[in-house]
Every structure is written in structure tokens, then in C-alpha cells.
C-alpha positions in Angstrom: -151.9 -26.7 16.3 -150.4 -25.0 19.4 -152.5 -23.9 22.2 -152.6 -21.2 24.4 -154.8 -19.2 27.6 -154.2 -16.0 25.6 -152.7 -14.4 22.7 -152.3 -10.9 22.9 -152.3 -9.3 19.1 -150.2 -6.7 18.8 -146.9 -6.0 21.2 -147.4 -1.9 21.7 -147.8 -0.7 25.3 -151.5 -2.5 25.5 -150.4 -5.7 24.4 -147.4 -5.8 26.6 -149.5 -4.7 29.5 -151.8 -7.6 29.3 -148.9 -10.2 28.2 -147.1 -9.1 30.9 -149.7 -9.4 33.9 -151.4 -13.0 32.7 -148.1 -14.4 32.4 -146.5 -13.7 35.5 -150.4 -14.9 36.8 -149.0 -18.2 35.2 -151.2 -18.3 32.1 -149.6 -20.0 29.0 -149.0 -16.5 26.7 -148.1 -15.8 23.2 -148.2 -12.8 21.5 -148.5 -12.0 17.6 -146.4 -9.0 16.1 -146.9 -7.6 12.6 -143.8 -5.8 12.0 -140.7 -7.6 12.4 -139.4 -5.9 15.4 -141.5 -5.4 18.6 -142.5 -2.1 20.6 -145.4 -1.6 18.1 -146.0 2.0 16.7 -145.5 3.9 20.2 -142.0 2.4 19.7 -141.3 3.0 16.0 -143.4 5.7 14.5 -145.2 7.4 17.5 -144.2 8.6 21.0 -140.8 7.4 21.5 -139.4 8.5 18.2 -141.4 12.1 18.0 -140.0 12.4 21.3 -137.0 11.7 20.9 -136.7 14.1 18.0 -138.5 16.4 20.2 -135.8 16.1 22.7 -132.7 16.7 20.7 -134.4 19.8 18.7 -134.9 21.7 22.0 -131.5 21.0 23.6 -130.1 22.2 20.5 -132.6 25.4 20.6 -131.2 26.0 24.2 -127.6 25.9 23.4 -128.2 28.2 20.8 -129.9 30.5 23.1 -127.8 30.1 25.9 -126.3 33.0 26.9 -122.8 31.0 27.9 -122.4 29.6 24.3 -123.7 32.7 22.4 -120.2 33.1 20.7 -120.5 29.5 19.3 -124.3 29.9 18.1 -123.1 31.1 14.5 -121.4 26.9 14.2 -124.5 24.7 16.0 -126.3 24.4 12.3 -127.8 21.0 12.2 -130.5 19.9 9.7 -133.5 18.1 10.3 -131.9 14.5 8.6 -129.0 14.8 11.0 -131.1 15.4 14.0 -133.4 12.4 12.7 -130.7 9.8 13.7 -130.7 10.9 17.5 -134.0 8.6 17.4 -132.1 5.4 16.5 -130.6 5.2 19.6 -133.7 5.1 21.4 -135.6 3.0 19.0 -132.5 0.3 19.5 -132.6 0.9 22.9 -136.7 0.1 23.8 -136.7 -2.6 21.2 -134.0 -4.7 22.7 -135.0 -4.5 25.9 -138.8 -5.3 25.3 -137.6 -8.1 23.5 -135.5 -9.5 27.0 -139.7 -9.0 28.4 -141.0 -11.7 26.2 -137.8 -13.7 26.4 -137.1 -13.8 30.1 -140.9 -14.5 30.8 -140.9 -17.0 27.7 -143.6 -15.6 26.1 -143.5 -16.7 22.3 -143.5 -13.8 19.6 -145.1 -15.5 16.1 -144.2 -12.7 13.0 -147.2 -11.7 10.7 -150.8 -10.8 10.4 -153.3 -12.3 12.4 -156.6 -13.2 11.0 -159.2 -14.9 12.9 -160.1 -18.1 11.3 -163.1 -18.6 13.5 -163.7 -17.1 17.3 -160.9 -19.4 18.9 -158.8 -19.5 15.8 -156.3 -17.4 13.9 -154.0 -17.5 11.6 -150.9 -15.5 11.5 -150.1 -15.4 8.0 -146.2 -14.5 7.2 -144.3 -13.4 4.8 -141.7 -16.0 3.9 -142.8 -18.8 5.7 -146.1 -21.1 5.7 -148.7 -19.8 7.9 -149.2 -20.6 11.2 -152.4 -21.0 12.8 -152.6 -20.7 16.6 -155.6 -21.5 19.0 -156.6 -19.8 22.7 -158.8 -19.5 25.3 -159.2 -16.0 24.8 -157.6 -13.3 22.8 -157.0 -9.4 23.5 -156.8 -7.1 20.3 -154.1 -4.5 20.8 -153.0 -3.8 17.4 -153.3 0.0 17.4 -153.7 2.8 15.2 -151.9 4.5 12.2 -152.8 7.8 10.5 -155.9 8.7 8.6 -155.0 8.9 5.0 -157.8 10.7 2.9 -158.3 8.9 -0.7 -157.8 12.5 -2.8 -154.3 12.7 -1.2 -151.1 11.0 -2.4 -149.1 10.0 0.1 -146.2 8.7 -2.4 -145.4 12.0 -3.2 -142.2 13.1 -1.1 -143.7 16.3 -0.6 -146.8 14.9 1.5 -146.1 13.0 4.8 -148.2 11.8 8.0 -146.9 11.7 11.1 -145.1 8.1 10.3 -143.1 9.4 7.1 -142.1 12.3 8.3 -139.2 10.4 10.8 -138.3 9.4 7.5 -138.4 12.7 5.6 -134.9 13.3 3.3 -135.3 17.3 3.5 -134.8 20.3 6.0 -137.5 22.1 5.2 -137.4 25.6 5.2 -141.5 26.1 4.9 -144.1 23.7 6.4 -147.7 23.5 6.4 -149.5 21.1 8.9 -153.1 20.2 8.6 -154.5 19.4 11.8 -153.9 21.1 14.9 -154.5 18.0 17.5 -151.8 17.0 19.9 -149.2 15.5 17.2 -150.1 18.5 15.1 -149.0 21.0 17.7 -146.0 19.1 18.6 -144.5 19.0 15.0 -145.4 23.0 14.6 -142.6 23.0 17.8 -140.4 21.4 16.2 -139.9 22.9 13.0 -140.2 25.8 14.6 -137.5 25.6 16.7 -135.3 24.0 13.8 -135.6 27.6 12.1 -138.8 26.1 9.8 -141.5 28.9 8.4 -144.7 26.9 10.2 -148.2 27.6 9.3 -150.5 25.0 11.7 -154.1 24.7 10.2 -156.6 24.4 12.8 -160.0 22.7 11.5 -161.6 24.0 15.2 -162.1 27.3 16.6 -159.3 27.4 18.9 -156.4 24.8 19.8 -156.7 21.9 22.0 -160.6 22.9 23.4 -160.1 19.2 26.3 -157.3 21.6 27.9 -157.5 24.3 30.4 -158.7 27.6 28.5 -155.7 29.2 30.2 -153.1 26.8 29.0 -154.6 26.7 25.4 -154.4 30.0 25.1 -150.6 30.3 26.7 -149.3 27.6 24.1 -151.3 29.5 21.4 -149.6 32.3 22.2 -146.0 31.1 22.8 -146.4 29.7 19.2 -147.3 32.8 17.2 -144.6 34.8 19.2 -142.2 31.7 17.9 -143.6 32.7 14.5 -146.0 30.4 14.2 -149.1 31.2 11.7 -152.3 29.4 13.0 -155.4 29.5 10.8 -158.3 28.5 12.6 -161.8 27.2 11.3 -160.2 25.8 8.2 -161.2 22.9 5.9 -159.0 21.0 3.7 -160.1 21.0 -0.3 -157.7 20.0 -2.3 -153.8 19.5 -2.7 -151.8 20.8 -5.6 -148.3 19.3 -5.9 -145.1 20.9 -7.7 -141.2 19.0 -7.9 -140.3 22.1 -5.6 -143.1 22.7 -3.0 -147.1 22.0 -2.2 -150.1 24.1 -2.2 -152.8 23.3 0.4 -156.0 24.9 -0.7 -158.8 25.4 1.8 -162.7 25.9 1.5 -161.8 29.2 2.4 -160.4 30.0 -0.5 -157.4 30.6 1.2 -153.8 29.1 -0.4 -151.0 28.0 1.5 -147.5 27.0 -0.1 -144.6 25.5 1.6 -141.8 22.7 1.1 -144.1 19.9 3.1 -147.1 19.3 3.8 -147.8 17.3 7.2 -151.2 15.4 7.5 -151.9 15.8 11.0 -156.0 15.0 11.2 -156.5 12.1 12.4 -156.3 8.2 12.9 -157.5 5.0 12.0 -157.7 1.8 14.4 -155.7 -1.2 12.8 -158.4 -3.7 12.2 -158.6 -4.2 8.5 -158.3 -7.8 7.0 -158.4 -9.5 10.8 -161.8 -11.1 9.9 -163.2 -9.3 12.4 -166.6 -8.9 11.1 -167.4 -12.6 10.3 -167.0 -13.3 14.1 -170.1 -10.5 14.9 -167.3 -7.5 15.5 -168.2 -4.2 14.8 -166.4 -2.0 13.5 -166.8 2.2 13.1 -166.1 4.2 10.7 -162.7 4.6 12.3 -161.8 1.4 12.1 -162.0 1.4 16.3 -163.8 -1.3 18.2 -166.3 -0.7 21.1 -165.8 -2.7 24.7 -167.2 -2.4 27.7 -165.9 -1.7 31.1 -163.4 -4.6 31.3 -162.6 -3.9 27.9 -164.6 -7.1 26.2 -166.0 -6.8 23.0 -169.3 -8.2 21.6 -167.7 -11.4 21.9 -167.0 -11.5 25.4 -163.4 -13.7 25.6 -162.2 -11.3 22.8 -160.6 -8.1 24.6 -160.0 -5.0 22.9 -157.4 -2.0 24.5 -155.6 0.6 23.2 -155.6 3.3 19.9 -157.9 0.4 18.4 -160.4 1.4 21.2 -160.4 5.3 20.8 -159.8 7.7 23.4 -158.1 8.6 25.2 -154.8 6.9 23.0 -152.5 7.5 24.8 -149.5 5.3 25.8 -149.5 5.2 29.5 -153.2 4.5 29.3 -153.2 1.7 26.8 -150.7 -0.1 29.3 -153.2 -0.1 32.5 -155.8 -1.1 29.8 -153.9 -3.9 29.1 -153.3 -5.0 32.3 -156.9 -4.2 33.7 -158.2 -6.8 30.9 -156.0 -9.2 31.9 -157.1 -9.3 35.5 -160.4 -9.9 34.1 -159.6 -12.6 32.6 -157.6 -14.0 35.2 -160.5 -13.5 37.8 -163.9 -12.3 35.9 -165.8 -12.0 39.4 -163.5 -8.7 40.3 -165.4 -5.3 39.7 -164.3 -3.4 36.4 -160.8 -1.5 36.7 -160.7 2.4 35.9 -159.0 4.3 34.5 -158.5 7.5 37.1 -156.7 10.6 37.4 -155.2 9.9 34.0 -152.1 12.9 32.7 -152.2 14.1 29.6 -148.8 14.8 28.4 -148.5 16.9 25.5 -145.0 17.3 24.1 -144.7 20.8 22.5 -141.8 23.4 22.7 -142.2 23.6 26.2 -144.6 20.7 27.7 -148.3 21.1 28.7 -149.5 18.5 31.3 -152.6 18.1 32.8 -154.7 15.9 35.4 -158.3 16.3 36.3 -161.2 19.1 35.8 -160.5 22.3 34.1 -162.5 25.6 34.8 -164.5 25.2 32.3 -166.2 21.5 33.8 -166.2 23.3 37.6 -168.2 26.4 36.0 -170.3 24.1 34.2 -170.8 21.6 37.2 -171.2 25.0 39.6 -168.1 23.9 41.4 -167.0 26.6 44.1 -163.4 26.5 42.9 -160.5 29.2 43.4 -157.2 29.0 41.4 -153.9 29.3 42.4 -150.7 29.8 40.1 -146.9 30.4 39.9 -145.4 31.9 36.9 -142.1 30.3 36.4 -141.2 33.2 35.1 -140.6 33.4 39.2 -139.0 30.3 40.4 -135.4 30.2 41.0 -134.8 27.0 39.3 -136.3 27.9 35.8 -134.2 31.2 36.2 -131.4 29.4 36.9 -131.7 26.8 34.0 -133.5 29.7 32.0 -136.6 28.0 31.3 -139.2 30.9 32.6 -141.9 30.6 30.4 -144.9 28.8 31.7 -147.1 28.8 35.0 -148.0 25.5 37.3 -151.9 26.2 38.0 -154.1 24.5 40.9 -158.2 24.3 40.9 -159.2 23.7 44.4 -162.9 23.5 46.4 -162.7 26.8 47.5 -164.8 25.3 50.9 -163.0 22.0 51.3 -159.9 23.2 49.6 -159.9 19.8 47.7 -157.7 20.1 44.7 -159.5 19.5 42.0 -157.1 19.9 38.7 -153.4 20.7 37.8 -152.4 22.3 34.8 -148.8 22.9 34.0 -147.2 24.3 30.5 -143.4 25.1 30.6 -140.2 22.9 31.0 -140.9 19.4 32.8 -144.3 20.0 32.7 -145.1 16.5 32.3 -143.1 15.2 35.4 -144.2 18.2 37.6 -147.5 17.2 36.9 -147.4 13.9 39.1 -146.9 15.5 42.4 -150.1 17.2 42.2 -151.5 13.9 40.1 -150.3 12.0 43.5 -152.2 14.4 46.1 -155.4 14.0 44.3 -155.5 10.2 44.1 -154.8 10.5 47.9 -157.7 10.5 50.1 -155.5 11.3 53.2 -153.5 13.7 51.4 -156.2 15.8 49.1 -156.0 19.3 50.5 -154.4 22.5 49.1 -152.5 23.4 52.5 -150.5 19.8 51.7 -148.5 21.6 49.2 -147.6 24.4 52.0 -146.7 22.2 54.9 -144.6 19.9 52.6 -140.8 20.5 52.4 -139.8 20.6 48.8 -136.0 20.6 48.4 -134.7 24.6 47.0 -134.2 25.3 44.3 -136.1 22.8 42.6 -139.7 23.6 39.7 -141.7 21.2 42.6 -141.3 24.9 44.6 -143.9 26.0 42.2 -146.8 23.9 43.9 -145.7 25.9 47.1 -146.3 29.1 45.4 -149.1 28.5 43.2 -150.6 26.8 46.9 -150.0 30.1 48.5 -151.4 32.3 45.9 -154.4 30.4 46.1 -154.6 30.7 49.7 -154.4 34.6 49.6 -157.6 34.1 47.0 -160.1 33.2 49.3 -162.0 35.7 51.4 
């Protein structure tokens, strides 16, 4: 039986993170992959395919409205199959070259589903072959998440996907219905949207998005109804009623929605079924997510947990410091917790919302003295120039110590403009409002917009 410091379960951006960091440390490393290719489901069902789909659906929503090319607009018809294969590429792309990562740093990858035999065991049982069983020091659990199926639904029917078969759905659909109005669920309403798609985006909250900036909720919300979007807030899910030719989603309401698809967008489940997890003293919640503390052990302390499988915040970026954070405590256990700080969200609508630190809403709360500065885009030469006007960059800031506090940005690039402001605040040296005036950003560029939105801020205070 082979032997190891660690093995890392799972090979998304978590796993790789921690792989990655004890191995160039010099620990012995293997790592234990369920699907046959690795990446995990950021690289195959999740961020880099929806963005990538994202991607090539708004460049071909901005040759069609460009101006230049109106002539042509009449022959740019692509359906939603044919615009599904500009993922591939990608997929191909990550995959191969996260394979050279465990290859040049000769880092085994074993091929099935690990089950913990007992707390310094597991076995990875495989399809074709005999199982393996594999022993280490310490383990870290990054297996992820996958989407919340609810029992009363059928997902074999070809009419109902989540947001893993829909990269896989046959169909341009010409109406869609998606239940849930989180993050993935917003991004898919852009999408079809832009591909010409009748969208009506049921919202289970009172407004979308409530962890953003009012401001920014409210401009995305808008931007999508004048798409022609229908949102239907405060709505509950009671039952599904399938046809050969289309879905009907009835709510509590008593409201009836019918369309071509129906997208499950509400919510996830952590992948830690069938890992024998619970013999070892593992809790589990009801969303299949393990709890850890703040260098990411579990109950049993040389079994790490990061990632989706850990909750929020799920994102990619973060599961990958995770990763790495919990393998520096193992490495050296006598080094203070890691934290997370000044984490972006990215969200990847039809155009992008980004957004570090507090929103009004936490500095009214907290009785922060805060002023706000903003530039439409609608203003900055660059946007006008690539015709991308519609958004706004917008700064918090002490209004005594002028101590930026958060940046908010919806509109083209939002989530790279967002990491010059995201820099500035992790800067101690750097942390003031007038940085952003004194600084020379090259013109015309959208960084010009943390000059203006600096400067209106300025004229704010009394």
C-alpha cells in the first residue's frame, strides 16, 4: 500500500492549490480525481465553460449591434448548439495544461472515488480496474459541489436542465424559464437573452443579489428588464408540468409560466456522499457541506476541507488561496490562521458586476461616515469608443480619512477594473481616495474611470 504526506481529493481550483504549494514544500503528493479528466467542475461544468459561452454570446451581441457591421447583422444567426462548441476549446485548453502541473511536479493522479476506509485510509474505487487503496499523513477534501436536484423534479426529461446539462442542451430555445435568481441564475437570464431567448428569471427573494451594492442590484435589474427580461420576485416553486413541446413551472402563487426549458438555478449540494465520511466523526449538513475551522481542519484535525464542499463564499479564486492556506498549515501548524481578505466577487452577466469590500448598506449600518464617488461610463472615452457605455465604477470612502472603503463596478471589464481599486485597499501605504487623482492612468483607457469617480467624490465633501 503506497504512502503519502497528503492526498488532496478532488483536482478543482482547491485541490490544486493545496497540491500545488505542499509539493513544491517537498511533501510526497498524490491527488485522487473522480472524473476521468482533471480541472474538476470549475473546469468542465462551471466557470470556465459558462464563461466561455458567456464570452462568445456577447461578442456575437456586439457585432450585431455594431454600428460598422450593421449591413451584415441580417447573416450573423448562430444557434445556441453552435455557439456551445466555442467552450471546447477552452475546456481542451485548461485540462491539458493542468495536467503538465501534476506531471512536471510528479504528483500522481489515481482515477475513481475515494472512500475512506478508516481516518488514514482510503480507497479509490475505479471503474475498470481493482481498487486501489492509498494511505497518508493527512488528507484535504476538495471535492466540490454540483447542483441541488429537488426529488419531485425529473431531471431526465430534456426539457429540464441545471446549470451542468444545459452546456449540453440539443435546442435553441426560443422561451426560457429559470428558477433561481442567484449568481448562475442571473448569468444564464444574459445569455439567452442576448441569443434572442424570451427569459422569465424567477426570483425566490425580494429583490436580486441582496450581498451587492443596492445601487448595482438595482442597475443590473434594470438593464435586464430593458433587455426584456421578466423577473418575478417572491416566488416559490410547486410543481413542474412537462409536455413533448415545452414545460410549465407552476408557483405557490398560483402563477403559470410556460417556455421551451426550464433551468434549475437554486442551489447546490457539497460532493460528500458515499466518502464514508460519517464513520470517521464527520459532520455533514443538510447541504452536504463540511464545517472547518480557521485553517480549514475539520473535526478530525489532519483532515482539511476547502472549497464549494465548505460553503461560501464558492468561488474559484477563493477555493485556490483556501487550498493553499491549508497546506501551509500543514506544512508548519505553529503559523497563525491565513484569511481570506479583500476577496472580488465576479459576477459574469451581460455586462459584468464586480465588487470588493463594504457596501452602503454595512457603512449605514456600522454608522460609517462614508461619501460616494462615481463615473458613468456612459462618460469615459474608452467605453464610447469601444461602445460599451452602460455601467458606472463607484467608490465608498471615509469621508474623514478618505479611506476607501468599497468598489463596485457593473459594465464591460468590470471584473478586471475592479483590481486596481481591490489593490489600493489592501495597501496600507496606498489607502486614500486622492491616490486615484495623483496617479497617471494611461488615456483612453476604463482605469480613467477611478480618476473620475475619485474626483466626483472629492467635490462631495463639504
Amino acid at each position: 500500500m503506497k504512502h503519502y504526506d497528503l492526498i488532496v481529493i478532488g483536482t478543482g481550483p482547491g485541490g490544486e492549490g493545496a497540491a500545488m504549494m505542499a509539493t513544491k514544500s517537498g511533501r510526497r503528493v498524490a491527488v485522487v480525481e473522480r472524473y476521468f479528466e482533471v480541472g474538476g467542475g470549475c473546469t468542465h461544468w462551471g466557470t470556465i465553460p459558462s464563461k466561455a459561452l458567456r464570452h462568445a454570446v456577447k461578442t456575437l451581441s456586439d457585432i450585431r449591434n455594431a454600428s460598422l457591421l450593421r449591413e451584415y447583422r441580417s447573416q450573423l444567426q448562430l444557434t445556441y448548439p453552435q455557439i456551445l462548441h466555442s467552450k471546447n476549446r477552452v475546456v481542451d485548453a485548461q485540462v491539458a495544461r493542468r495536467n503538465q502541473f501534476y506531471e512536471r511536479n510528479r504528483i500522481p493522479v489515481f482515477g475513481g472515488h475515494a472512500r475512506f476506509v478508516d481516518a488514514h485510509t482510503i480507497e479509490v474505487q475505479r471503474t475498470t480496474e481493482e481498487p486501489v487503496r492509498l494511505q497518508a499523513d493527512r488528507f484535504v477534501i476538495a471535492t466540490g459541489s454540483r447542483p441541488y436536484h429537488p426529488p419531485e423534479l425529473d431531471f431526465t426529461h430534456p426539457r429540464i436542465c441545471d446549470s451542468d446539462s444545459i452546456l449540453d442542451y440539443p435546442d435553441h430555445p426560443f422561451a426560457v424559464t429559470i428558477y433561481g435568481a442567484g449568481v448562475i441564475g442571473c448569468e444564464y437570464a444574459s445569455i439567452f437573452i442576448a441569443l434572442g431567448a424570451k427569459v422569465t428569471l424567477v426570483n425566490t427573494q425580494e429583490r436580486l443579489l441582496s450581498f451587492l451594492d443596492d445601487e448595482i442590484a438595482e442597475a443590473l435589474s434594470y438593464h435586464l428588464r430593458e433587455q426584456g427580461c421578466v423577473i418575478r420576485h417572491s416566488e416559490q416553486f410547486d410543481r413542474v408540468e412537462t409536455h413533448a413541446d415545452n414545460v410549465l413551472l407552476h408557483l405557490k402563487s398560483g402563477r403559470k409560466i410556460k417556455s421551451d426549458l426550464l433551468l434549475w438555478a437554486n442551489g447546490r449540494t457539497g460532493n460528500t456522499d458515499h466518502m464514508g465520511l460519517e464513520a470517521l466523526g464527520l459532520k455533514i449538513n443538510g447541504r452536504g457541506q463540511l464545517s472547518v475551522n480557521e485553517s480549514y481542519q475539520t473535526e478530525v484535525p489532519h483532515i482539511y476541507a476547502v472549497g464549494d464542499v465548505i460553503g461560501p463564499p464558492a468561488l474559484a479564486s477563493a477555493a485556490y488561496v483556501q487550498g493553499r492556506f491549508a497546506a501551509q498549515h500543514i506544512l508548519d501548524a505553529s503559523q497563525p490562521a491565513s484569511k481570506l481578505q479583500m476577496i472580488p466577487s465576479g459576477i459574469y452577466t451581460i455586462p459584468e458586476i464586480s465588487s470588493v469590500g463594504r457596501t452602503e448598506r454595512e457603512l449605514r449600518n456600522d454608522k460609517v461616515p462614508y461619501e460616494v464617488g462615481v463615473a458613468s461610463f456612459k462618460h469615459i472615452a474608452r467605453a464610447q469608443m469601444a461602445d460599451q457605455t452602460t455601467g458606472m465604477l463607484k467608490l465608498l470612502f471615509h469621508a474623514d480619512t478618505l479611506e476607501v472603503l468599497g468598489v463596485h463596478c457593473f459594465g464591460d471589464r468590470a471584473s478586471e477594473i475592479v483590481h486596481i481599486g481591490q489593490t489600493v485597499m489592501a495597501s496600507d501605504k496606498l489607502n486614500d481616495l486622492r491616490y486615484f487623482i495623483n496617479t497617471t492612468f494611461n488615456y483612453p483607457t476604463m482605469a480613467e474611470a477611478y480618476r473620475v469617480a475619485a474626483q466626483n467624490g472629492l467635490n462631495r465633501l463639504a
